[in-house]
Structures are given as C-alpha cells and as structure tokens.
DOVOBA-235327 format. One line per field, with one value per residue: x, y, z of N, C-alpha, C in turn; residue in three letters; residue number from 0. Coordinates in Angstrom, 3 decimals. Layout:
<pts>
nu: c(X, ...)
nv: c(Y, ...)
nw: c(Z, ...)
cau: c(X, ...)
cav: c(Y, ...)
caw: c(Z, ...)
cu: c(X, ...)
cv: c(Y, ...)
cw: c(Z, ...)
r: c(ALA, ...)
k: c(NUM, ...)
</pts>
This chain:
<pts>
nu: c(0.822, 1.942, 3.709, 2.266, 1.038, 2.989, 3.504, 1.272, 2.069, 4.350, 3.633, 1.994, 2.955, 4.677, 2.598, 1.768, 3.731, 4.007, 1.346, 1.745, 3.550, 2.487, 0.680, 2.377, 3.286, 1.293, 0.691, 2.653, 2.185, -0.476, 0.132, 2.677, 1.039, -0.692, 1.051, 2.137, -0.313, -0.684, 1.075, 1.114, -1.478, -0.040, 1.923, -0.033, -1.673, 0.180, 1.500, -1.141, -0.713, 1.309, 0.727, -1.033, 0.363, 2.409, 0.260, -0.489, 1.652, 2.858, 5.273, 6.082, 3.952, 4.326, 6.612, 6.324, 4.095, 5.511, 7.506, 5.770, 4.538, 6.127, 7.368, 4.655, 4.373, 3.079, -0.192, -3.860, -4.313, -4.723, -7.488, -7.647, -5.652, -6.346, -8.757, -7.888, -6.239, -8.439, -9.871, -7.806, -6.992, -9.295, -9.736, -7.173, -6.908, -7.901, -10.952, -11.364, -9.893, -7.130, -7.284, -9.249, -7.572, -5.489, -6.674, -7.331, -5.077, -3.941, -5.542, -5.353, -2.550, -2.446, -3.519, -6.774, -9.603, -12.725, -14.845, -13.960, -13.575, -15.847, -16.720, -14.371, -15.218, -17.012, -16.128, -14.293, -15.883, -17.211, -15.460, -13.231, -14.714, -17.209, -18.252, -17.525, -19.178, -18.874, -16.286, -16.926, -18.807, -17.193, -15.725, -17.711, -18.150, -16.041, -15.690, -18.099, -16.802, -14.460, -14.646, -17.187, -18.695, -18.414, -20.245, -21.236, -23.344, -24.960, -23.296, -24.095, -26.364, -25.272, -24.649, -25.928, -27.614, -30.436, -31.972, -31.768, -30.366, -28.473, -27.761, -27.581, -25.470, -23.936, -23.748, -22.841, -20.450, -19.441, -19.545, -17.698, -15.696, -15.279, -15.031, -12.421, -10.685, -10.983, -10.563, -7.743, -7.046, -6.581, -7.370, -10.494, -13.013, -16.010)
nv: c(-1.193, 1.500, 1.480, 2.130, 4.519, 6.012, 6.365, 7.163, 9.650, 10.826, 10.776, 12.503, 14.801, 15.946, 16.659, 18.850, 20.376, 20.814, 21.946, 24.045, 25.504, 26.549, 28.123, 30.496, 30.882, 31.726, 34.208, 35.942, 36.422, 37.540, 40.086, 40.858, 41.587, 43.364, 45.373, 46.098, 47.435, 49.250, 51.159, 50.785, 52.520, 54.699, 55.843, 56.263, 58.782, 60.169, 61.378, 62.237, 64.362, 65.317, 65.629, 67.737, 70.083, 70.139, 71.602, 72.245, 71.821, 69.603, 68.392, 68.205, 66.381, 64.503, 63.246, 63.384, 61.080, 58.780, 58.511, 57.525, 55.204, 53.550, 53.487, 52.566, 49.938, 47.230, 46.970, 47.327, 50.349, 53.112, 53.743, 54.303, 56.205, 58.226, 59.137, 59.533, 61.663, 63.648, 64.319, 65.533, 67.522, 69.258, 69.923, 71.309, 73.299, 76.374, 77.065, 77.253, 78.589, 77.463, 75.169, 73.722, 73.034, 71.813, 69.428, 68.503, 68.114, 66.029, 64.558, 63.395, 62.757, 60.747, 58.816, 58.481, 57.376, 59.546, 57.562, 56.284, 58.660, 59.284, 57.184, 57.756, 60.283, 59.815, 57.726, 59.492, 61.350, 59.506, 58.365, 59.936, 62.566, 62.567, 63.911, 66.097, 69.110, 71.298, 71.092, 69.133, 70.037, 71.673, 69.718, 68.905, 70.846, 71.129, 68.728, 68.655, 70.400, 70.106, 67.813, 66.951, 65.553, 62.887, 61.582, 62.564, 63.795, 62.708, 62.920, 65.544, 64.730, 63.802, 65.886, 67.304, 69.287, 71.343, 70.795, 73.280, 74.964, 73.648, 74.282, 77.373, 77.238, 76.248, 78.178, 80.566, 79.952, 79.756, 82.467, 83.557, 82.586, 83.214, 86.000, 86.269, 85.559, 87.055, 89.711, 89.302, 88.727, 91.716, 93.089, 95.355, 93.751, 94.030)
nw: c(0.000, 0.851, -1.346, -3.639, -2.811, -2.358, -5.381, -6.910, -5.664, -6.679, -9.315, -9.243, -8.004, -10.377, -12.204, -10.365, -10.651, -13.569, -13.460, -12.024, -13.278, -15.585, -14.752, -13.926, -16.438, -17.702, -16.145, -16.422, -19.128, -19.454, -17.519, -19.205, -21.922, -21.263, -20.414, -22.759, -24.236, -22.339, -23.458, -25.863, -25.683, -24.115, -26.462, -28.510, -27.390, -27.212, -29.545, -30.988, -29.404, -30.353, -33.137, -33.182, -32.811, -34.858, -36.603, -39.571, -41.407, -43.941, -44.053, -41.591, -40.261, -41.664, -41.080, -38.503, -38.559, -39.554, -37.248, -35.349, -35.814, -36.619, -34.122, -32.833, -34.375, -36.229, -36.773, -36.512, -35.994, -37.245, -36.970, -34.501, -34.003, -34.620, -33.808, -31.587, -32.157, -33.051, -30.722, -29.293, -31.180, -31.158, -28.437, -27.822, -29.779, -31.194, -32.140, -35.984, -39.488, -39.693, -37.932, -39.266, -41.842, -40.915, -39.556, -42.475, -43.533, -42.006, -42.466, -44.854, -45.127, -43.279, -44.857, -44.892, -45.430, -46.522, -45.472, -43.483, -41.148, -40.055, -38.351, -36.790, -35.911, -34.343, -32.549, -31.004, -29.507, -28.476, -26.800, -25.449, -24.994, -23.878, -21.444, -22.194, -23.018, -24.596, -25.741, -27.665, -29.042, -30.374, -31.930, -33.644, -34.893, -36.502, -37.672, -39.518, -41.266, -42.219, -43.454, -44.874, -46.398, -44.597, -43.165, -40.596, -39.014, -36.627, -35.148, -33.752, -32.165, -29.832, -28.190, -25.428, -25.875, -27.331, -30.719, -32.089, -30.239, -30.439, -33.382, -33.220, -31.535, -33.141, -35.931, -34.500, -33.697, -36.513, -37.124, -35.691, -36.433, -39.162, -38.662, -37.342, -39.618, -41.231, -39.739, -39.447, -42.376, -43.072, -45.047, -45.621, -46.512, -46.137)
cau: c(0.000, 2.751, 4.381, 0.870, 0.685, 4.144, 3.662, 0.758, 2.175, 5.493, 2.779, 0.815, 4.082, 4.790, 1.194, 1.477, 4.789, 3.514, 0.063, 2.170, 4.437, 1.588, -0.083, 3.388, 3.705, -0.046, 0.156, 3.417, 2.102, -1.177, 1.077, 3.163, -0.036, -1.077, 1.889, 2.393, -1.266, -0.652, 2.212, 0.753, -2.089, 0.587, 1.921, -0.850, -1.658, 1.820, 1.178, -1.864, -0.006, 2.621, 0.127, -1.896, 1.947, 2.649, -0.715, -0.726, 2.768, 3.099, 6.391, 6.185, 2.914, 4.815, 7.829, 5.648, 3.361, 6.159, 8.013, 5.043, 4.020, 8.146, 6.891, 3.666, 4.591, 2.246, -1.326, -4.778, -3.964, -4.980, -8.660, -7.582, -5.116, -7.179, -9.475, -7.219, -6.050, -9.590, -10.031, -6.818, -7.409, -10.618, -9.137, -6.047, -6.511, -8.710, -11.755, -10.944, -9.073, -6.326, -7.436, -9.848, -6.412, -4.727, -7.266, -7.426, -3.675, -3.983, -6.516, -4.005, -0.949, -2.833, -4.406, -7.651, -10.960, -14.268, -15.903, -13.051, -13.251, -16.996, -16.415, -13.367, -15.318, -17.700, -15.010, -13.396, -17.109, -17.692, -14.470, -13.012, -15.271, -18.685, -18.701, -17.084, -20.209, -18.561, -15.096, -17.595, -19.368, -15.802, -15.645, -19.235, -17.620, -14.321, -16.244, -19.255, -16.265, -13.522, -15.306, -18.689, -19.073, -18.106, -21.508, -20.920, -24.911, -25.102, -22.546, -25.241, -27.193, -24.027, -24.589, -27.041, -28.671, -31.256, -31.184, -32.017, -29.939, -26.814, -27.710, -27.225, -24.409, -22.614, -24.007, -22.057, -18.941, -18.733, -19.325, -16.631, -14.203, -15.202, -14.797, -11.064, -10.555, -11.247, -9.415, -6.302, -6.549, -6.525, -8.236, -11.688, -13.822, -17.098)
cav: c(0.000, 2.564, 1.908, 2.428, 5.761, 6.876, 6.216, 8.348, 11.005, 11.104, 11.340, 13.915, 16.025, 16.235, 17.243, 19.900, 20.880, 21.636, 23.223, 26.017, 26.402, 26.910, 29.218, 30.900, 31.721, 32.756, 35.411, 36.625, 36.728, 38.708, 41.220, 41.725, 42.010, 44.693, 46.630, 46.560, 47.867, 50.451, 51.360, 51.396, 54.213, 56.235, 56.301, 57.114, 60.052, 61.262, 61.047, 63.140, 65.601, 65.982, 66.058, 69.099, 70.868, 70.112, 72.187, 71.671, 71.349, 68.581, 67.334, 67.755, 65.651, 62.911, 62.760, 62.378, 59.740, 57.712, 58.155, 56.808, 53.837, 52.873, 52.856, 51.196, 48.683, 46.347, 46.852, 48.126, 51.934, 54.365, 54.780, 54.546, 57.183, 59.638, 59.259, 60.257, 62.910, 64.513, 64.822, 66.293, 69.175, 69.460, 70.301, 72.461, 74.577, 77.051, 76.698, 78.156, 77.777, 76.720, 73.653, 72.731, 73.139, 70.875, 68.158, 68.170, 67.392, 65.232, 62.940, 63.381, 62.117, 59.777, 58.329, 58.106, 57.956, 60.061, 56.763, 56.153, 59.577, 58.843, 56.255, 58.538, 61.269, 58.922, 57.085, 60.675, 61.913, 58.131, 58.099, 61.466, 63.589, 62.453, 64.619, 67.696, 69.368, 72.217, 70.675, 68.228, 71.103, 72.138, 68.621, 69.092, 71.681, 70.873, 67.486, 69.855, 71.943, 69.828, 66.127, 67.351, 63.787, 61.773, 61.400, 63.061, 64.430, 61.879, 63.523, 66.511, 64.254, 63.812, 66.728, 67.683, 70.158, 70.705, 70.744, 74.530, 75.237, 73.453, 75.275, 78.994, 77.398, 76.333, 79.485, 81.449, 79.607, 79.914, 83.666, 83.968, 81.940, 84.036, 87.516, 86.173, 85.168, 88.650, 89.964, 88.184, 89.035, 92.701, 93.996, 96.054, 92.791, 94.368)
caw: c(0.000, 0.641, -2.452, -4.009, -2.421, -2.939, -7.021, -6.673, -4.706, -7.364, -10.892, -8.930, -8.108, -11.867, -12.620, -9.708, -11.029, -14.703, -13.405, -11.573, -14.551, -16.536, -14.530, -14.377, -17.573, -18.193, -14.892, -16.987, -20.336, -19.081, -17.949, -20.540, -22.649, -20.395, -20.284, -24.351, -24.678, -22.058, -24.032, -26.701, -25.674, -24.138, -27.287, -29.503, -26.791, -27.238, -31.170, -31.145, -28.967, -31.626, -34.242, -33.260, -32.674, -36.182, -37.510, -40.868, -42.218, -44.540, -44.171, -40.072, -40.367, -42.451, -40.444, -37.066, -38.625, -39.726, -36.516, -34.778, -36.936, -36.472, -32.979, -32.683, -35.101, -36.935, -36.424, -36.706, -35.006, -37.892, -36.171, -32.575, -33.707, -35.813, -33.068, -30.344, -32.883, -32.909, -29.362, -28.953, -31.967, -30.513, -27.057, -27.996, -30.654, -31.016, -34.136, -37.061, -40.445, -39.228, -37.300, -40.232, -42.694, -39.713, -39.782, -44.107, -43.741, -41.215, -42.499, -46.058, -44.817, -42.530, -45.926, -44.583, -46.373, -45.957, -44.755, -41.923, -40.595, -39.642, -37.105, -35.775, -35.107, -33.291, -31.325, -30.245, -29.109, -27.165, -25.928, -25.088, -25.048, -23.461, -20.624, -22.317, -24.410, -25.363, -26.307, -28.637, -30.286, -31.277, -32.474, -34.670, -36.234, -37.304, -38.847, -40.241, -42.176, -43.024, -43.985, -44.671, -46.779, -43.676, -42.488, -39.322, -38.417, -35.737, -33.848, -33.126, -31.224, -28.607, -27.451, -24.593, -26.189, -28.206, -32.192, -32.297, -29.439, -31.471, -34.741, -32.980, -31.107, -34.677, -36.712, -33.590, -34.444, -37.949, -37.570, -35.053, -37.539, -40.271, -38.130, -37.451, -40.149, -41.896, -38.926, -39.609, -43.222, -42.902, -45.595, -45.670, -47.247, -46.090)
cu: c(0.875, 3.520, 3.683, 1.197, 1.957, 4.587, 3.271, 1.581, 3.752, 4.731, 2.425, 2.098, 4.826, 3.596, 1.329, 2.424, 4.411, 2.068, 1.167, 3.226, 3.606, 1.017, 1.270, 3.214, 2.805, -0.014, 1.548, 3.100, 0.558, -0.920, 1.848, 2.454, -0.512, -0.546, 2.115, 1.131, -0.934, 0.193, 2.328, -0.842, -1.409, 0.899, 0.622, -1.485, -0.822, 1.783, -0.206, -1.333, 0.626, 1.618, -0.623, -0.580, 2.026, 1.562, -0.466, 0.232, 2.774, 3.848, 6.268, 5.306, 3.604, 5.636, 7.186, 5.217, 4.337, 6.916, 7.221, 4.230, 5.399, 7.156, 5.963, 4.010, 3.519, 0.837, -2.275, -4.742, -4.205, -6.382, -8.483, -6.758, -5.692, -7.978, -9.345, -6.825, -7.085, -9.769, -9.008, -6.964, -8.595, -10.499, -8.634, -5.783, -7.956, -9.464, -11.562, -10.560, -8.127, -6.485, -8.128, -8.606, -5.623, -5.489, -7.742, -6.675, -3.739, -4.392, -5.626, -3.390, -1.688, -3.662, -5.810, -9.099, -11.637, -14.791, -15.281, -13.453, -15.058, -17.259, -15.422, -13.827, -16.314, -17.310, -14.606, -14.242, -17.364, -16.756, -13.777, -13.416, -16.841, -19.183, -17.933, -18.182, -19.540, -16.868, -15.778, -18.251, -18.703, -15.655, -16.508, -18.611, -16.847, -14.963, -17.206, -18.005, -15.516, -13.757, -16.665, -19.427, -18.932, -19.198, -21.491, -22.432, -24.919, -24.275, -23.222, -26.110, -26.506, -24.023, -25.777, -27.982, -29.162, -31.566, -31.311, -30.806, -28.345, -26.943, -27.340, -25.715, -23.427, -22.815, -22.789, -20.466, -18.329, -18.753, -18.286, -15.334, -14.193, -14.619, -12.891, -10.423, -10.126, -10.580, -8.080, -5.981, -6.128, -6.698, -9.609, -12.438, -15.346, -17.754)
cv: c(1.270, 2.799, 2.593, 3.869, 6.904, 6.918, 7.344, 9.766, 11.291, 11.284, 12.516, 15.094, 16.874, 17.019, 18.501, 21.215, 21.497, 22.485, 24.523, 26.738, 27.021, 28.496, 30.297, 32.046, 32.550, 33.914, 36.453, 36.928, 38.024, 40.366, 42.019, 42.689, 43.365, 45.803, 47.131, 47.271, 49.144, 51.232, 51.905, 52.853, 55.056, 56.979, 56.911, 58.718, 60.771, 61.918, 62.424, 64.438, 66.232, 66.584, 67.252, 70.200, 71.102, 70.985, 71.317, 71.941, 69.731, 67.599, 66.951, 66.445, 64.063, 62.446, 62.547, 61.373, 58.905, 57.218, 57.538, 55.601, 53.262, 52.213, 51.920, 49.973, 48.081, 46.533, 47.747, 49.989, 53.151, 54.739, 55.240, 56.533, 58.486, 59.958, 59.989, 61.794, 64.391, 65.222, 65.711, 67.840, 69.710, 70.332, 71.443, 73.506, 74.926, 76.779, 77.709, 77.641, 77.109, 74.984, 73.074, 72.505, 71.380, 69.750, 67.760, 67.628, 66.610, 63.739, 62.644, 62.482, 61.011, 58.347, 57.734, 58.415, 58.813, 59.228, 56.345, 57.217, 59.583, 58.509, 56.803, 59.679, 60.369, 58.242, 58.362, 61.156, 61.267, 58.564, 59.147, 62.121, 63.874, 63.157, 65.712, 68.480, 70.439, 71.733, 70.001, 68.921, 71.356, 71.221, 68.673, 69.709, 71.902, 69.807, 68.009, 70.580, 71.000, 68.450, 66.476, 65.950, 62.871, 60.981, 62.041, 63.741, 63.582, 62.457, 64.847, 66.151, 63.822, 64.695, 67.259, 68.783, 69.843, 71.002, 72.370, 75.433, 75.070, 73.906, 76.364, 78.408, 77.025, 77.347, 80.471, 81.237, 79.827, 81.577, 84.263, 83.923, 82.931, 85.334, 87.175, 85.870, 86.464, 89.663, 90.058, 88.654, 90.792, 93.812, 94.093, 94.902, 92.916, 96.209)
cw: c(0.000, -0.277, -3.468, -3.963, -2.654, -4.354, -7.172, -6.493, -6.096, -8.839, -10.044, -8.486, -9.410, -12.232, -11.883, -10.817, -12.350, -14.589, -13.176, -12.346, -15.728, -16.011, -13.963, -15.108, -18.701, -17.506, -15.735, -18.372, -20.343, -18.690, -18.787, -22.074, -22.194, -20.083, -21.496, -24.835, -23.655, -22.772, -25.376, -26.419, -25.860, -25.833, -28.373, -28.574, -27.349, -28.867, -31.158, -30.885, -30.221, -32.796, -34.345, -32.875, -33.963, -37.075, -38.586, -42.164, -42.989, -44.305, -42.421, -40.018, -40.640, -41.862, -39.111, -37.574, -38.657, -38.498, -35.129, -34.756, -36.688, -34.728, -32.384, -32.872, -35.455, -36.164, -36.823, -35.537, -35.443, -37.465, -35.244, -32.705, -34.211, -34.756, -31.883, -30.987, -33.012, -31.818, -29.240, -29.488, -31.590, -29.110, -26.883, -29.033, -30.752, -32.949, -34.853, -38.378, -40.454, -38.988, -38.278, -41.182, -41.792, -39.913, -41.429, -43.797, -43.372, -42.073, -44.479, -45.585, -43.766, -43.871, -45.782, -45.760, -45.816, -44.792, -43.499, -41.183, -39.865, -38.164, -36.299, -35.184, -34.092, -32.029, -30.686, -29.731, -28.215, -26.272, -24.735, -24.695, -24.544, -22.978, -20.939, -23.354, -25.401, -26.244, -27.882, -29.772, -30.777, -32.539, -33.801, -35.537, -36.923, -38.442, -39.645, -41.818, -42.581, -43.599, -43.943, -45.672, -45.932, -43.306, -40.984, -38.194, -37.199, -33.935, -32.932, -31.825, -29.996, -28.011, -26.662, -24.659, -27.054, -29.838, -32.097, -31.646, -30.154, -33.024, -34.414, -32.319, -32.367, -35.497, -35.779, -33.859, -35.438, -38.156, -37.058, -35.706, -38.858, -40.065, -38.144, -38.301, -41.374, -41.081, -39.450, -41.266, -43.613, -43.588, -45.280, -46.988, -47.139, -46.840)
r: c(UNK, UNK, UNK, UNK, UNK, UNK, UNK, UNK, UNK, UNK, UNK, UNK, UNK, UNK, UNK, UNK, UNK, UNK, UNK, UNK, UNK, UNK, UNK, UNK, UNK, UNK, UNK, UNK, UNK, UNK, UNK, UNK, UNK, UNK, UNK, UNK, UNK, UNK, UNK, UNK, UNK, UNK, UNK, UNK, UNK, UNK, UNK, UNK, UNK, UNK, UNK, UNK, UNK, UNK, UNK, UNK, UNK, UNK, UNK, UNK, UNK, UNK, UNK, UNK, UNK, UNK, UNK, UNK, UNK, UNK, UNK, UNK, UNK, UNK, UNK, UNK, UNK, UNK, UNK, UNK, UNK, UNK, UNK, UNK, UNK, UNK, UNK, UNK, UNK, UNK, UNK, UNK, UNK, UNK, UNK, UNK, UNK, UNK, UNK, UNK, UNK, UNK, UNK, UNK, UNK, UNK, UNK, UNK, UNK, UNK, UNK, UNK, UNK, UNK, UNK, UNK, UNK, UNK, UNK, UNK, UNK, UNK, UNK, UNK, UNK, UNK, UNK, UNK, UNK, UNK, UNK, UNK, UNK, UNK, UNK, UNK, UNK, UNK, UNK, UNK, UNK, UNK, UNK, UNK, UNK, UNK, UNK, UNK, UNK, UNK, UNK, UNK, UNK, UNK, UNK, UNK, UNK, UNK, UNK, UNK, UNK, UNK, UNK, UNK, UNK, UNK, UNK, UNK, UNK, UNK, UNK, UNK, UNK, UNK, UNK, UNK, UNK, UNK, UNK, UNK, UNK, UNK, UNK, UNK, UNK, UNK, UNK, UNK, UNK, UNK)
k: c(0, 1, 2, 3, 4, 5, 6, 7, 8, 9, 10, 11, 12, 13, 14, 15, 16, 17, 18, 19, 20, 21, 22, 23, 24, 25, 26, 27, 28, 29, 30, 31, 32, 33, 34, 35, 36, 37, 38, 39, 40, 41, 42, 43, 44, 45, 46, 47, 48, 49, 50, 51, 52, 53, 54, 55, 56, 57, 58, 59, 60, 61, 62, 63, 64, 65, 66, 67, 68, 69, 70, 71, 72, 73, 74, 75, 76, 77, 78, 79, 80, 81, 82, 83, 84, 85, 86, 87, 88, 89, 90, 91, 92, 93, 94, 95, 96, 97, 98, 99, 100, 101, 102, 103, 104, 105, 106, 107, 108, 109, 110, 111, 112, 113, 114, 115, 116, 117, 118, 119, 120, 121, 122, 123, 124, 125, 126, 127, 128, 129, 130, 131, 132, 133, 134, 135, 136, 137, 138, 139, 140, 141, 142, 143, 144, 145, 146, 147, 148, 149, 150, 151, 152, 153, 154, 155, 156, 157, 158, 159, 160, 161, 162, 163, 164, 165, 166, 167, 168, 169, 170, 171, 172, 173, 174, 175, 176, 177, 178, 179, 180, 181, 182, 183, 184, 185, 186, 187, 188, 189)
</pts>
C-alpha cells in the first residue's frame, strides 16, 4: 500500500509541477499584454499631442506619422489614432481655419478615407469627449467643415442640447471663424 501511495504522490508532483508552470507563464504573459497595450495608448496620446503641434505642415505631419508607426509597429492603429487625434485638436486649438487646414492634412498624410473619418469622429465623441459638451461642439464643427461627406450628423445628437440650441451654437462659431478670419486678413472685405 505505501508503495501504491508513494507512485501516486510522485505522478501527482509532476502534474502539480507543470500546473504552476503553466499558470506561471499565463500570470506573466497577461502582464506583458497589459503593459504593451498600455504602451501602446501612451503612445498614440503622445502622437496626437505631436500632431496638433505640427498644424498643418506637410512634411512635419509625415515625419511624425512615420516616426510613430516605427513605434507602434504592426497593427490596426490608424482609427484609434485619428481618433485620439480629434479629441486632442478638438481640445487644444482654437476653431478656425487653421485647425480645419490641420485636420485636411492630417486625415491626407494619414491616408484616410471620408468613410473612416466617420467612425473617428464617433469614437473621439464616445471616448473622449462624453462629458465635455462644449469641447464636442468644437468637435461638430471641425467634422461639419472639413469632412462634410463623412456622415458626421449623428454627432449633433451627442450633445445635450437641443437641435435649435446646437444650430445657434454652430451658426455662432462659424461667424466667429469668419470675423477672425477677416481679422487676420486685414483687408476692408465688407
């Protein structure tokens, strides 16, 4: 009987022995998973940053994207990042020509379609931007002016007001952009 039991007890030490190598090298591979995805946000944060720095230089534009695609490396990242990109221009620069010029290029050198830029302003509205209304109206109107094929109407209804209420608040915008705009150019156009 004790040899019995000491067979046992020498299979079942093997068995123990490869469970806790197993679960090992799953509690280490979860991690690592977890740190390469945080890793990857930061970066695409950091990436947006740059990208609303860069306005709407060409070559700056091309030489960040590439030096952030080096980084990422292989993968689906041109919504996540367009997306993060929105919020960000949305955030930090003020509406105008400029920032619509900034997000043409952008979505240029990013080689994005119409029908991508859709779902990015959608993701940057979910994600970003839920509880900022007025940052989001910024948002409306950058996608209103510079992808007006995107489909973007949907994004109106993101905002807590009510349709009338976000018609005077985008009419107000575009007259402000226009006034600086005419400003800025500094001839007598009226």
């Amino acid at each position: 009987d004790q040899v019995l039991s000491a067979n046992w007890f020498q299979k079942a030490k093997g068995g123990f022995i490869v469970l806790t190598f197993a679960g090992l090298v799953a509690a280490i591979g979860y991690q690592a998973q977890k740190l390469f995805r945080g890793r990857q946000s930061e970066l695409i944060d950091a990436f947006a940053e740059s990208m609303t720095y860069c306005g709407d230089d060409r070559r700056q534009l091309a030489a960040t994207l590439a030096d952030y695609n080096k980084q990422l490396g292989p993968g689906p990242y041109k919504e996540r990042m367009m997306a993060r990109y929105l919020s960000a221009l949305a955030t930090n620069l003020p509406v105008g020509a400029k920032a619509i010029r900034a997000l043409q290029e952008t979505q240029s050198a990013m080689a994005l379609p119409d029908s991508a830029m859709g779902p990015a302003f959608e993701a940057a509205a979910d994600e970003y931007l839920k509880d900022r209304p007025s940052v989001l109206g910024k948002l409306v109107f950058l996608a209103e002016r510079a992808c007006p094929s995107a489909g973007v109407g949907a994004l109106r209804s993101r905002l807590p007001y009510g349709a009338e209420y976000v018609d005077s608040l985008q009419r107000m915008l575009l007259e402000k952009t226009f006034r600086e705009a005419v400003d800025a150019s500094g001839q007598d156009v009226l």
